[in-house]
N, C-alpha and C positions, 0 to 999 in steps of 0.2 A: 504494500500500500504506500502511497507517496502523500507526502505533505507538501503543497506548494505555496511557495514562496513569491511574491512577483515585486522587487524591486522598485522604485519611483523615482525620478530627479528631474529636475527642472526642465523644462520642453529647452534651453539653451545648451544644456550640457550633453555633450556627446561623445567626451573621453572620460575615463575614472582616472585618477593620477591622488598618490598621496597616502601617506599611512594612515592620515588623523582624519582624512574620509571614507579610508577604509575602516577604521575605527567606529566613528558614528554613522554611516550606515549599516552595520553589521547590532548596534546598540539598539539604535530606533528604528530599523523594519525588519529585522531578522531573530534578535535573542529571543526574544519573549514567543515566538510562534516554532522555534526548533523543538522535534518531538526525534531523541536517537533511538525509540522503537521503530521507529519508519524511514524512509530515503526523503528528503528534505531537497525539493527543487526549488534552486536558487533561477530565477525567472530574471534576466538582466534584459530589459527593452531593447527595441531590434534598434532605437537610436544611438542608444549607444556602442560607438565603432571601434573604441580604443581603448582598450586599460592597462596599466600601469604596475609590474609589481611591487609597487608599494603598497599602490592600494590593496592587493590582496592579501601582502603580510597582514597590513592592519584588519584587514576584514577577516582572517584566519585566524589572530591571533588569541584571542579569545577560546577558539574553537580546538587549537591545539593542548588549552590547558586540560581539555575531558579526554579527547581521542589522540590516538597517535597519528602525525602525519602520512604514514601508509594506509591508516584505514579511514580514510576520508572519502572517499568513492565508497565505502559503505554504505555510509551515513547522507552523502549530501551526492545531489546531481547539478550541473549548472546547464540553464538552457540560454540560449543570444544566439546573436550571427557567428557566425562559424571562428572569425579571426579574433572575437571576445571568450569565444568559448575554450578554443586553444589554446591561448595569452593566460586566460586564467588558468588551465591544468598544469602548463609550463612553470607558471609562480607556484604553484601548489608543492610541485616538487621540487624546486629550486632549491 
């Protein structure tokens, strides 16, 4: 079963860059809705074209205090355009 997630940001922003808004978005539209009995799809809008590995350390970091780095694909799926979606795996295991 999956728990979906879908991301929000300003109709302007169209790259993710930044640990401290990795950070607070991962606080204000993701903590409080992550359920690790289920696969948690992180739903990133198709306007966004670019991110950042910072932004995902920050947006990871939190996430690595419960699970371990390797078992993150357990736990969480990421959906976007194809070159967000890879960008993020790449940070994942960086």
């Amino acid at each position: 079963m999956e728990n979906r997630i879908e991301l929000s940001f300003r109709n302007s922003v169209s790259r993710l860059a930044g640990n401290k808004l990795g950070i607070d978005t991962y606080e204000k539209q993701v903590k409080e809705f992550v359920d690790l009995t289920k696969v948690n799809v992180i739903i990133i809008p198709d306007a966004i074209e670019d991110i950042a590995i910072s932004f995902v350390q920050g947006f990871t970091y939190e996430i690595f205090e419960e699970i371990r780095r390797t078992d993150f694909y357990k736990y969480f799926k990421i959906e976007g355009n194809k070159k967000v979606v890879d960008k993020f795996s790449k940070s994942v295991n960086y």
